[in-house]
MARGUNU-694608 format. One line per field, with one value per residue: residue in three letters; residue number from 1; x, y, z of N, C-alpha, C in turn; chain. Coordinates in steps of 0.1 Angstrom, whole numbers, padded with zeros to 4 digits. Each point is the difference from the previous one (the first is absolute). Layout:
residu c(ALA:...) $
num c(NUM:...) $
n_east c(X:...) $
n_north c(Y:...) $
n_up c(Z:...) $
ca_east c(X:...) $
ca_north c(Y:...) $
ca_up c(Z:...) $
c_east c(X:...) $
c_north c(Y:...) $
c_up c(Z:...) $
chaine c(A:...) $
END
This chain:
residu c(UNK:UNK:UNK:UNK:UNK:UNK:UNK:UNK:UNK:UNK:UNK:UNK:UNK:UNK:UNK:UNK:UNK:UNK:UNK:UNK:UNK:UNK:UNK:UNK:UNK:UNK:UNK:UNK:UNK:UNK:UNK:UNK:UNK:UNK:UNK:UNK:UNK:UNK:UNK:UNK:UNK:UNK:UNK:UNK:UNK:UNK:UNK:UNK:UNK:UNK:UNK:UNK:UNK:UNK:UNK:UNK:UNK:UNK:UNK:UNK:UNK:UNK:UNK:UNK:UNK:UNK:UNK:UNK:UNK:UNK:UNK:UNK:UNK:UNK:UNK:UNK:UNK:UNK:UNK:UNK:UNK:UNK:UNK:UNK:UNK:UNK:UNK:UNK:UNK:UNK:UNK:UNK:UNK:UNK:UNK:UNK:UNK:UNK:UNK:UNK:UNK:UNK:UNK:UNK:UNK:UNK:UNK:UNK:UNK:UNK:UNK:UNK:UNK:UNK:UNK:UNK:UNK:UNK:UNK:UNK:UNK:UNK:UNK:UNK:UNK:UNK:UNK:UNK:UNK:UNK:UNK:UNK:UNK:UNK:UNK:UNK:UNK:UNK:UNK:UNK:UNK:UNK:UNK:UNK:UNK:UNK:UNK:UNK:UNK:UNK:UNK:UNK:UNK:UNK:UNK:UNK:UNK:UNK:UNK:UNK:UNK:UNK:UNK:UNK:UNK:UNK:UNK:UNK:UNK:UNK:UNK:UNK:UNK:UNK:UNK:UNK:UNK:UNK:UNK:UNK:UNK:UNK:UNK:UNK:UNK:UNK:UNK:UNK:UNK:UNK:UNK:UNK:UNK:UNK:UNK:UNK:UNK:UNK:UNK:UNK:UNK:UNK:UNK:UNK:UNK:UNK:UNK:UNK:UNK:UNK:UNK:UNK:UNK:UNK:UNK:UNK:UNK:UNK:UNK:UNK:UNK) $
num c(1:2:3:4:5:6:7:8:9:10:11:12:13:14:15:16:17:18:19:20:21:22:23:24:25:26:27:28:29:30:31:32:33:34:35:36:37:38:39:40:41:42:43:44:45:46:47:48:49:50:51:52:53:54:55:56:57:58:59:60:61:62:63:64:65:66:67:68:69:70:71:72:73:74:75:76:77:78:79:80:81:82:83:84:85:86:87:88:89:90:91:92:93:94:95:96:97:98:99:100:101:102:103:104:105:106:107:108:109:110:111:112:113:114:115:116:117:118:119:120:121:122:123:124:125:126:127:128:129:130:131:132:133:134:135:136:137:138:139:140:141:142:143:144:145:146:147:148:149:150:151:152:153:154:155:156:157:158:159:160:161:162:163:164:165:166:167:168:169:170:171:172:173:174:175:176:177:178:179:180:181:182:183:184:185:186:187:188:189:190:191:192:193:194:195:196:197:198:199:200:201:202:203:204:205:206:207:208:209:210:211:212:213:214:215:216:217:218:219:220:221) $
n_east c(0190:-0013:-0009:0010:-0013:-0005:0002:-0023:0003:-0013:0008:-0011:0002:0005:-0002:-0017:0001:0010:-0004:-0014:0008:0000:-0012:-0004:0005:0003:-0015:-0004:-0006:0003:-0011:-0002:-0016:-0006:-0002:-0016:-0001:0013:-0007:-0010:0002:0000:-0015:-0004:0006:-0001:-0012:0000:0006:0003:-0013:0002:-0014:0001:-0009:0007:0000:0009:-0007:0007:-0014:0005:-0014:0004:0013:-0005:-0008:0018:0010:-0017:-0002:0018:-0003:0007:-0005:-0006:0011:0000:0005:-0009:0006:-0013:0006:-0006:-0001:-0005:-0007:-0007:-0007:-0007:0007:0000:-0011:-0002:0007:-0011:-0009:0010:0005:0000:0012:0001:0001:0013:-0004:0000:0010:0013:0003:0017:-0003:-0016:-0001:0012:-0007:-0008:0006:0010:-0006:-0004:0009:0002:-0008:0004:0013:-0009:-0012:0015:0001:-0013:0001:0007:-0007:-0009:0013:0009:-0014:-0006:0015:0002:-0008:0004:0011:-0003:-0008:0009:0010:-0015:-0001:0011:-0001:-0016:-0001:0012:-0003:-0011:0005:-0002:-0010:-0007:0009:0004:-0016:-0005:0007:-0007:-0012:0005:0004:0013:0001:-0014:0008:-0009:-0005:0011:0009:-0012:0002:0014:-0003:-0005:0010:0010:-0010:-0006:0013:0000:-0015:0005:0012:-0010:-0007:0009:0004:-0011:0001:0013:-0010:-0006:0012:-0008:0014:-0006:0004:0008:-0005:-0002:0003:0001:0002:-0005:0004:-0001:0003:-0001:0015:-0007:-0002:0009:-0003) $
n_north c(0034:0004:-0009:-0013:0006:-0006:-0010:-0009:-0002:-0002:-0003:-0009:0010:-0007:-0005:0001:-0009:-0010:0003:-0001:-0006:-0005:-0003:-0005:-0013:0016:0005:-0016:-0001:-0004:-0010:-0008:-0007:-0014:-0003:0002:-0011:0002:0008:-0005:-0011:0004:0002:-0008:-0005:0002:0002:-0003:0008:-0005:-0006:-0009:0002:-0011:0002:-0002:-0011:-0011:-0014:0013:0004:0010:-0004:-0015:-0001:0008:-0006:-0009:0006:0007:-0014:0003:0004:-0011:-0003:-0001:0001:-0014:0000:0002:0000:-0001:-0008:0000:-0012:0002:0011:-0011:0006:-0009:-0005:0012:0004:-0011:0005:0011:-0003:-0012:0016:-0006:0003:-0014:0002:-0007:0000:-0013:-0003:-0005:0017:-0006:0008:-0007:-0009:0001:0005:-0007:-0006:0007:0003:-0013:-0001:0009:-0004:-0012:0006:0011:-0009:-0002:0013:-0002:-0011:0003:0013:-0007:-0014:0009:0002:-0012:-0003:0010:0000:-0010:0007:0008:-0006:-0010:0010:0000:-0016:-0009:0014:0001:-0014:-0003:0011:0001:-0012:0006:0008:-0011:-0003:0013:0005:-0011:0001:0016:-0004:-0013:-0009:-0002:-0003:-0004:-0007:-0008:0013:0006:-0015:0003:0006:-0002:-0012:0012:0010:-0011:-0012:0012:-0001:-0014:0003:0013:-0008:-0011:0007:0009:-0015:-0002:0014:-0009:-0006:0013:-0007:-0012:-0008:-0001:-0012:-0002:-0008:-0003:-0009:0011:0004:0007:0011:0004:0011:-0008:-0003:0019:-0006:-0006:0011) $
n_up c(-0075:-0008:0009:-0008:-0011:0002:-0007:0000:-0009:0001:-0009:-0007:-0005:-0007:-0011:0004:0010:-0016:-0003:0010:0002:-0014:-0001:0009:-0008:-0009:-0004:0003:0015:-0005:-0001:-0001:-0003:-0002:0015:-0001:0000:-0013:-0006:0007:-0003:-0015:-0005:0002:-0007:-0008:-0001:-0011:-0006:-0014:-0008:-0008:0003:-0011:-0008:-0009:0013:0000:0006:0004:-0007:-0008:-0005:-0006:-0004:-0008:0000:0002:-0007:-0004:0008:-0006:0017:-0001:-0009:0007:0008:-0001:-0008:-0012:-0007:-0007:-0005:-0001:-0007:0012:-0013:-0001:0000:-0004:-0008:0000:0000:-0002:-0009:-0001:-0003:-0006:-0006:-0021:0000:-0011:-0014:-0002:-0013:0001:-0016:0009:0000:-0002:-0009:-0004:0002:-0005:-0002:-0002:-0004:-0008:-0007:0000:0000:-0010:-0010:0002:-0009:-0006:-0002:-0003:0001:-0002:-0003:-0005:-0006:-0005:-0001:-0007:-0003:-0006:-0001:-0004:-0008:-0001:-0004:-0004:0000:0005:-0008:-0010:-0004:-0004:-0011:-0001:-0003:-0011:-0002:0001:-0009:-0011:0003:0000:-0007:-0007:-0001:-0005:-0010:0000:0001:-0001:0015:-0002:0008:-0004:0001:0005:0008:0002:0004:0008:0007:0001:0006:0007:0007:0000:0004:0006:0004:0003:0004:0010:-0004:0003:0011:0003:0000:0003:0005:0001:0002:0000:0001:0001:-0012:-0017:0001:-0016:0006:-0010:-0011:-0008:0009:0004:0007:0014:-0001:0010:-0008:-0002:0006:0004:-0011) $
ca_east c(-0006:-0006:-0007:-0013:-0013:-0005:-0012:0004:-0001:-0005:-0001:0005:0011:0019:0006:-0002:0010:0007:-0003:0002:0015:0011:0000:-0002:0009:0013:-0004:-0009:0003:-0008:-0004:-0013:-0006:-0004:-0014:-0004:0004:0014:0001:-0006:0006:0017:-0002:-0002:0016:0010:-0006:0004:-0011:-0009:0000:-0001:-0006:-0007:-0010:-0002:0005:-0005:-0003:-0010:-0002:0004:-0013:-0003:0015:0000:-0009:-0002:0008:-0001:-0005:0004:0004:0021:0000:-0008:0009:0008:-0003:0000:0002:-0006:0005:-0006:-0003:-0017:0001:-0019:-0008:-0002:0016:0008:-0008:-0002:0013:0001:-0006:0002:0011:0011:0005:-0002:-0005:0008:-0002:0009:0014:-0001:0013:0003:0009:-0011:0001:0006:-0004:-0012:0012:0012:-0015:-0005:0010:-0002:-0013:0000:0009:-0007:-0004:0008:0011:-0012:-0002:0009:-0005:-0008:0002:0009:-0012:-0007:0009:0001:-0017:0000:0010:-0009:-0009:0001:0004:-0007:-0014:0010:0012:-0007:-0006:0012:0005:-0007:0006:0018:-0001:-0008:0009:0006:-0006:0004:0016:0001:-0008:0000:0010:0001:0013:0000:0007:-0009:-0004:0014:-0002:-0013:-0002:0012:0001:-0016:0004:0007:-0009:-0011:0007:0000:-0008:-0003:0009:-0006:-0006:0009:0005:-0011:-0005:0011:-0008:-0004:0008:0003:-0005:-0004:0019:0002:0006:0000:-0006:-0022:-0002:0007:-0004:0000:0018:0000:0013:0001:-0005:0013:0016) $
ca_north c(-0004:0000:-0016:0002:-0004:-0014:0002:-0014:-0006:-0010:-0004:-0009:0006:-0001:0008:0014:0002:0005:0016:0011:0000:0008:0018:0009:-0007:0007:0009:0000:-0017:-0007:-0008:-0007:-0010:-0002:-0002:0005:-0005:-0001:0012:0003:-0002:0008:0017:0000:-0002:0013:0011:0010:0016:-0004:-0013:0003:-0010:-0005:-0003:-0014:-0002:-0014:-0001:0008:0014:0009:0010:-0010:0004:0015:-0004:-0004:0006:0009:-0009:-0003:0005:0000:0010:0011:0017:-0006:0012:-0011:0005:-0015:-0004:-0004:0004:0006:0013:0002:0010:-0010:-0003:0009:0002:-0008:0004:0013:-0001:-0005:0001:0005:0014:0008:-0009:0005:-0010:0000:0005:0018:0005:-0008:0018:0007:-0011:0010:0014:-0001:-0003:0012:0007:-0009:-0003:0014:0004:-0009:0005:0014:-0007:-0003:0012:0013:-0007:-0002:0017:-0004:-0007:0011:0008:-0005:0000:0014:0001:-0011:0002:0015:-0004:-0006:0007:0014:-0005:-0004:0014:0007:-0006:-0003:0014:-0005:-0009:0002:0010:-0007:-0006:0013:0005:-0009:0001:0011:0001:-0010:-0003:-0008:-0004:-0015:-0006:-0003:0013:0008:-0004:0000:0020:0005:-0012:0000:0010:-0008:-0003:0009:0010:-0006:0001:0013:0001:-0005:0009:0007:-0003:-0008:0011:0004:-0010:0011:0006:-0013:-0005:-0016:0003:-0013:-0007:-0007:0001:0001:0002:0019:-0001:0014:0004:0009:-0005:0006:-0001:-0002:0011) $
ca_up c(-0013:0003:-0003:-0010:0003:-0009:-0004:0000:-0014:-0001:-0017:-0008:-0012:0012:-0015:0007:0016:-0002:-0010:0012:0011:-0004:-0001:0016:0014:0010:0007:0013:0004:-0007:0002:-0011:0001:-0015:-0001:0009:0015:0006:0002:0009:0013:0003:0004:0018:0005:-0007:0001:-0010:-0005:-0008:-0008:-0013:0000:-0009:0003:-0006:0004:0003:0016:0006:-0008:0002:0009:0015:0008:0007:0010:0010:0003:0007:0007:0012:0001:-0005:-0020:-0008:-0005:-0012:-0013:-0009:-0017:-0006:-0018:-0014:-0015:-0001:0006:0006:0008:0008:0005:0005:0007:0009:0010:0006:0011:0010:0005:-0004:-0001:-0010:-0010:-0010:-0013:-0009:0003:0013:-0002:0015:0004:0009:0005:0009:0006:0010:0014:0013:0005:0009:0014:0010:0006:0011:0012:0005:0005:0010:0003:0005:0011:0015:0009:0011:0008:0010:0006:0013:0007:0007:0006:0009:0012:0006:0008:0008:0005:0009:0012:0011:0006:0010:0015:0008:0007:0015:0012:0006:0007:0015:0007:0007:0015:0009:0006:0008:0014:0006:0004:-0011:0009:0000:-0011:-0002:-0006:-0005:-0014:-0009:-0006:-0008:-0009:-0010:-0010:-0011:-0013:-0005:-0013:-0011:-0009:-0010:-0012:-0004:-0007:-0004:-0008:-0005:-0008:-0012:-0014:-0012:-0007:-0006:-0012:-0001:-0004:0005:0005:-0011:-0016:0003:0017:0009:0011:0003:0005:0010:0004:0005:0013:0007:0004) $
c_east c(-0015:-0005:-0013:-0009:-0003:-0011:0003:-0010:-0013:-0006:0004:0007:0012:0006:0002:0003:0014:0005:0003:0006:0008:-0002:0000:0009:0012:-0008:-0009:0006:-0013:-0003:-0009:-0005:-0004:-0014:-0011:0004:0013:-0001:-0007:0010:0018:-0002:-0005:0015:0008:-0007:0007:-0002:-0006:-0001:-0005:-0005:-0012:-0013:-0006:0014:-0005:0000:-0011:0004:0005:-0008:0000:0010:-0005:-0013:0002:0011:-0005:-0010:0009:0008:0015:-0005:-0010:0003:0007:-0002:-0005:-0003:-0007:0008:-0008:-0005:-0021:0003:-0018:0000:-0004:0013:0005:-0008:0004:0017:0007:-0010:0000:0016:0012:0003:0004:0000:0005:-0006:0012:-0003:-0003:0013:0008:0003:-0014:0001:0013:-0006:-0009:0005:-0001:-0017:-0005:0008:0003:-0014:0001:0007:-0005:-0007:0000:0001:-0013:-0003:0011:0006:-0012:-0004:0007:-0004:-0003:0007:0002:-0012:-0001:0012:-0004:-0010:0006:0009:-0004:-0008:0010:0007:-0006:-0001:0017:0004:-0008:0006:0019:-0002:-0005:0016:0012:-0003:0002:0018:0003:-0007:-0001:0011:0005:0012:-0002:0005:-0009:-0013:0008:-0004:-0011:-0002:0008:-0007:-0014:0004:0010:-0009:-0005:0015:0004:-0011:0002:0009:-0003:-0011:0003:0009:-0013:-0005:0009:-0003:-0005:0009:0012:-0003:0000:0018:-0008:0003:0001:-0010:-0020:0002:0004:0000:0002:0016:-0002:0014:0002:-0008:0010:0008:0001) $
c_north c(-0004:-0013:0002:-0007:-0017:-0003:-0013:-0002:-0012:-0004:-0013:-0003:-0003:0014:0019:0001:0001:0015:0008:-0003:0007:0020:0003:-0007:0005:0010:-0003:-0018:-0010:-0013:-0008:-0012:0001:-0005:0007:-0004:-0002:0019:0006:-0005:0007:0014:-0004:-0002:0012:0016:0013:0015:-0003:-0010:0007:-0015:-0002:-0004:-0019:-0010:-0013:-0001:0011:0014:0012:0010:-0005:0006:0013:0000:-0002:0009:0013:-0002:-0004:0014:0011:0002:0012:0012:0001:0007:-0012:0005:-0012:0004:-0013:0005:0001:0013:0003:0009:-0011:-0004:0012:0004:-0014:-0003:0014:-0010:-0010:0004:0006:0013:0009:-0016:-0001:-0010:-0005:0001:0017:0002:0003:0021:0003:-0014:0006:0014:-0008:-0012:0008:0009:-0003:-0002:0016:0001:-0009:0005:0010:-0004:-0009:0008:0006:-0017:0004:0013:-0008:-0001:0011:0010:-0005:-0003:0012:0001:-0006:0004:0012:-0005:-0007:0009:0014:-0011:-0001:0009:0002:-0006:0001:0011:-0002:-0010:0005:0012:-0002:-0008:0007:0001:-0011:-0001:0008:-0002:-0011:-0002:-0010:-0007:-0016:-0003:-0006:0008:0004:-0009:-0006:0014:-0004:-0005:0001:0014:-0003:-0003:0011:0006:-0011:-0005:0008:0003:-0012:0007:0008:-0005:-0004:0014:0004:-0012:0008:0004:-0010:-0001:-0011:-0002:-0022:-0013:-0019:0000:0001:0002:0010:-0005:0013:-0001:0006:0005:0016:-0002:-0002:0005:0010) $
c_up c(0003:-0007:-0011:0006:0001:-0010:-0007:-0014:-0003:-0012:-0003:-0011:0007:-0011:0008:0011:-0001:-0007:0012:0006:-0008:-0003:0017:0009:0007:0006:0011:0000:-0007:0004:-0010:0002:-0013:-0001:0014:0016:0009:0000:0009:0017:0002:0006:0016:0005:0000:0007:-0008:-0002:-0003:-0006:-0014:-0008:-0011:0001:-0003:0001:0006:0012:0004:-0011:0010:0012:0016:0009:0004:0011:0010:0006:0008:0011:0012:0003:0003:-0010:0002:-0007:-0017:-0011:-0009:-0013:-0005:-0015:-0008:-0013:-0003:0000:0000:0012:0016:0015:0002:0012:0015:0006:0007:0014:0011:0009:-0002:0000:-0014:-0010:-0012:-0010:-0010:-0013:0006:-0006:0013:0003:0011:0011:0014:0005:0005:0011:0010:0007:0012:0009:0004:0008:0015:0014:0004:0010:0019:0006:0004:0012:0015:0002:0007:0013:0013:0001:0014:0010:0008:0011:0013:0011:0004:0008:0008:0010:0014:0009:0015:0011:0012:0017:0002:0006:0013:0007:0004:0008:0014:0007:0002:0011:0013:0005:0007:0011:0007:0004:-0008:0011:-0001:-0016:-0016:-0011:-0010:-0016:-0007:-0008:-0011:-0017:-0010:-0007:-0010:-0008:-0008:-0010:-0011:-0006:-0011:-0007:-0009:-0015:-0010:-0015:-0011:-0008:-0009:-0012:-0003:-0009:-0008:-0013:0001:-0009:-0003:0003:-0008:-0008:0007:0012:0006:0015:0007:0006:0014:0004:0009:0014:0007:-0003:0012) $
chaine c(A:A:A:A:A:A:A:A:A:A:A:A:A:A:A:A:A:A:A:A:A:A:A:A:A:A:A:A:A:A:A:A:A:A:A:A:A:A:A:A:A:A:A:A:A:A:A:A:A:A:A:A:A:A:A:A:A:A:A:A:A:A:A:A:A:A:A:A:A:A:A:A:A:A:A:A:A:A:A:A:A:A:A:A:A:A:A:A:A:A:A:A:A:A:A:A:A:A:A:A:A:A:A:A:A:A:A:A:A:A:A:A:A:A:A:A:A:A:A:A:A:A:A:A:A:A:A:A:A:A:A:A:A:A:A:A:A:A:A:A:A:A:A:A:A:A:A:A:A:A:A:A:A:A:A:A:A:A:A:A:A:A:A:A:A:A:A:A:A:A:A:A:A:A:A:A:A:A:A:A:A:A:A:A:A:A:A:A:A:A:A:A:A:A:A:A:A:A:A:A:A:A:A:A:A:A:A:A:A:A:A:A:A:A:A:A:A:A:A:A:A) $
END
């Protein structure tokens, strides 16, 4: 079953935090503050999809919260729908630019209110998903190169300690298990290695709510 999204409510309207639970509260996890500052410190708590956040709002305004929201770095990714009743050129403008992602005015119709929802958290999770090809780029990148830098001098050293097992007397004990014991290391570098060039071929799989990580679980088969 796939986890719904979250999403944290920052309205002084209880009337309207009640409303939107009841139209979205079976379709996402929901959350709500009533004022700027219990909403700002739930979104550092919570770290939500998204907020759905008012612009006129007691304690701390709606512009201040998103200010700070895109200030700390655990939010920045945060999605933020600003809802107020300014539809000024002024006010819309000054919440594209400090961030938001989109600008719904009220009264809003809850049928576009939902699309531009569900939008934004596709657009988020896309978002997600070109981040962490990234990341398993550079991951590849990174095991190909370490793979061609390491391969080279270790064939030299596993090959200087053949020779040495063939042409040296090896009767002293001592010798015997220093040779042996530097051609063991040189083959567990190199499956080492060997397992390290099979991270080209690693996903990202995950591992809790907001968090991936890489699957190396095919390395030890």
């Amino acid at each position: 079953m796939q986890e719904k999204h979250s999403i944290l409510i920052i309205e002084d309207s209880r009337e309207l935090v009640d409303l939107l639970y009841r139209k979205f509260g079976e379709t996402y996890t929901l959350s709500f503050a009533l004022d700027g500052e219990e909403g700002l410190a739930l979104a550092a708590s919570l770290k939500p999809d998204l907020v759905l956040l008012d612009v006129n709002l007691p304690k701390k305004g709606g512009f201040s919260v998103l200010k700070d929201i895109r200030a700390n770095k655990e939010l920045s990714g945060v999605t933020v729908l600003m809802i107020t009743g300014q539809s000024d050129t002024e006010s819309v403008v000054k919440g594209f630019s400090l961030g938001a992602a989109d600008y719904i005015v009220k009264p809003f119709n809850f049928v576009e209110l939902s699309a531009r929802i569900e939008s934004q958290l596709t657009i988020r999770q896309l978002q997600r998903q070109v981040v962490d090809m990234e990341r398993l780029n550079i991951l590849r990148e990174v095991a190909v190169s370490f793979n061609h830098e390491i391969n080279n001098p270790l064939m030299s050293i596993s090959t200087f300690a053949y020779f040495l097992e063939k042409k040296l007397d090896l009767a002293d004990p001592d010798i015997d298990q220093s040779v042996h014991g530097i051609i063991s290391e040189v083959a567990r570098i190199a499956d080492i290695v060997d397992k390290l060039s099979a991270a080209t071929h690693a996903a990202s799989v995950n591992y809790q709510p907001g968090l991936k990580m890489i699957d190396f679980s095919h390395l030890t088969e």
